[in-house]
GUDREN-681931 format. One line per 8 residues: number of its first residue (from 1); for each residue y, z, x of N, C-alpha, C. Coordinates in Angstrom, 3 decimals, decimal comma. Atoms other than C-alpha are relative to their C-alpha. Layout:
N
NUM) Y Z X Y Z X Y Z X  ...
This chain:
55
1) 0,568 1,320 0,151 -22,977 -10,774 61,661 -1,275 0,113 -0,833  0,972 -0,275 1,025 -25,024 -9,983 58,700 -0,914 -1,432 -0,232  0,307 0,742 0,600 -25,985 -13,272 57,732 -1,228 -0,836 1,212  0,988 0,118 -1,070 -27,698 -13,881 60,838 -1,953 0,524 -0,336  1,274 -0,279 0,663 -30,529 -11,753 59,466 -0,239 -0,115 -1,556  -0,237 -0,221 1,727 -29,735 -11,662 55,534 0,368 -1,166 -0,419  -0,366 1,004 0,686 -28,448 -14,928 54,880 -1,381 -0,546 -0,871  0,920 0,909 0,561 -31,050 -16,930 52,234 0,133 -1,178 0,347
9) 0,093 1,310 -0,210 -30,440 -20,118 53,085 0,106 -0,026 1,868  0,464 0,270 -1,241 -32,222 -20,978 56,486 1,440 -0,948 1,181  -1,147 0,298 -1,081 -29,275 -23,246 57,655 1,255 1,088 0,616  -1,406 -0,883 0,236 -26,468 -20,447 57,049 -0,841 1,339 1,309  0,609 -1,087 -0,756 -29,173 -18,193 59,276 0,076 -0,577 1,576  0,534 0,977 -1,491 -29,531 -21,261 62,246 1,191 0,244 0,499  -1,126 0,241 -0,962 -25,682 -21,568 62,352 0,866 1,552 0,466  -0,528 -0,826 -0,152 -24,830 -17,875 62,261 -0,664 0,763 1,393
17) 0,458 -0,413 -1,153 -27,282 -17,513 65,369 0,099 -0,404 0,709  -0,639 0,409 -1,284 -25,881 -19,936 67,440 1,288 0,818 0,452  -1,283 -0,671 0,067 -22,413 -17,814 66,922 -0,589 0,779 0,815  0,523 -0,902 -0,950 -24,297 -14,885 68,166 -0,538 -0,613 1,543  0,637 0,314 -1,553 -25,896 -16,484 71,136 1,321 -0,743 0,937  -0,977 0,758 -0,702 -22,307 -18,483 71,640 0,827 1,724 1,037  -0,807 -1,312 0,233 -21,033 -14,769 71,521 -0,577 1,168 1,256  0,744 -0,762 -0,863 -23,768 -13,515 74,257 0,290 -1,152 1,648
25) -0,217 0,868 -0,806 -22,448 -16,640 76,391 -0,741 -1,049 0,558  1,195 1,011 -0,336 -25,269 -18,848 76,372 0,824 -1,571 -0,482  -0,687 1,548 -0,369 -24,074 -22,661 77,093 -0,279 -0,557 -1,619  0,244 0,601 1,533 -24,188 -25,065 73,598 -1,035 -0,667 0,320  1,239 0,648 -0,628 -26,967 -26,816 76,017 -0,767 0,608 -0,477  1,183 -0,862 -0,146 -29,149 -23,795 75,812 0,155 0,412 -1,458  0,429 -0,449 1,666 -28,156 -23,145 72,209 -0,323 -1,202 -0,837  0,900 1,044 0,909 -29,267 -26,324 70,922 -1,832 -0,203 0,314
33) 1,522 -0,449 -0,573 -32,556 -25,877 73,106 -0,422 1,048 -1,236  0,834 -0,936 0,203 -33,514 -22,953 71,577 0,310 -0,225 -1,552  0,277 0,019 1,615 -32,738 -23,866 67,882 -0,161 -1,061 -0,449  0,495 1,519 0,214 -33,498 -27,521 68,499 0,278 -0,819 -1,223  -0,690 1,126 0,846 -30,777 -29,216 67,247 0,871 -0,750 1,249  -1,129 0,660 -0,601 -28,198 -31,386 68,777 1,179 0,397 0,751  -0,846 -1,057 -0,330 -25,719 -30,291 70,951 1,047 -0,086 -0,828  -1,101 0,356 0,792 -23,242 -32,149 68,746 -0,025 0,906 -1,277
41) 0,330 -1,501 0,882 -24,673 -29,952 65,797 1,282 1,004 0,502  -0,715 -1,476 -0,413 -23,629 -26,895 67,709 1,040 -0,171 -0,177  -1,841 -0,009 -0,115 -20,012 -28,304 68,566 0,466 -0,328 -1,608  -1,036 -0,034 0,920 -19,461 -29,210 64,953 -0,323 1,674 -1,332  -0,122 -1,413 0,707 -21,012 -25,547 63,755 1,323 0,518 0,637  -0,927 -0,029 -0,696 -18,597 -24,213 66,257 1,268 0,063 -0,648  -1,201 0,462 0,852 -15,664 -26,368 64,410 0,302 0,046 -0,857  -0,397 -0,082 1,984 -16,456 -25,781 60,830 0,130 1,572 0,527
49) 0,097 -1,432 -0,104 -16,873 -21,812 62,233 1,582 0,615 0,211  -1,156 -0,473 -0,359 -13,415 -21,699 63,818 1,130 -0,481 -1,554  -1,264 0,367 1,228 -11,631 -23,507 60,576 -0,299 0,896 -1,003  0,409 -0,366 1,218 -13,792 -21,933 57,907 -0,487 1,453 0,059  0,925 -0,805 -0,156 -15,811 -19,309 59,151 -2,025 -0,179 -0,315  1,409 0,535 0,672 -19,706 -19,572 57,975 -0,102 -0,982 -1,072  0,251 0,414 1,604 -19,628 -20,370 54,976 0,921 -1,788 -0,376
């Protein structure tokens, strides 16, 4: 999960660290807390993540 630390573009870094934290089992509650966005955010990183991957 490179892009987590290496990505340039700050969004591509926000949504590749919710993955990780989805990935450590932390709720989409507690991952919108801590990167203070929406939970809806999360669920549609989530949805573009499972169709597309990151990018």
């Amino acid at each position: 999960m490179e892009a987590y630390v290496h990505a340039e573009k700050p969004a591509l870094r926000r949504r590749a660290h919710a993955i990780v934290l989805s990935h450590k089992r932390y709720s989409i509650n507690q991952i919108s807390d801590i990167l203070a966005v929406t939970r809806e955010t999360v669920s549609l990183w989530f949805d573009a993540w499972e169709a597309d991957g990151l990018e």
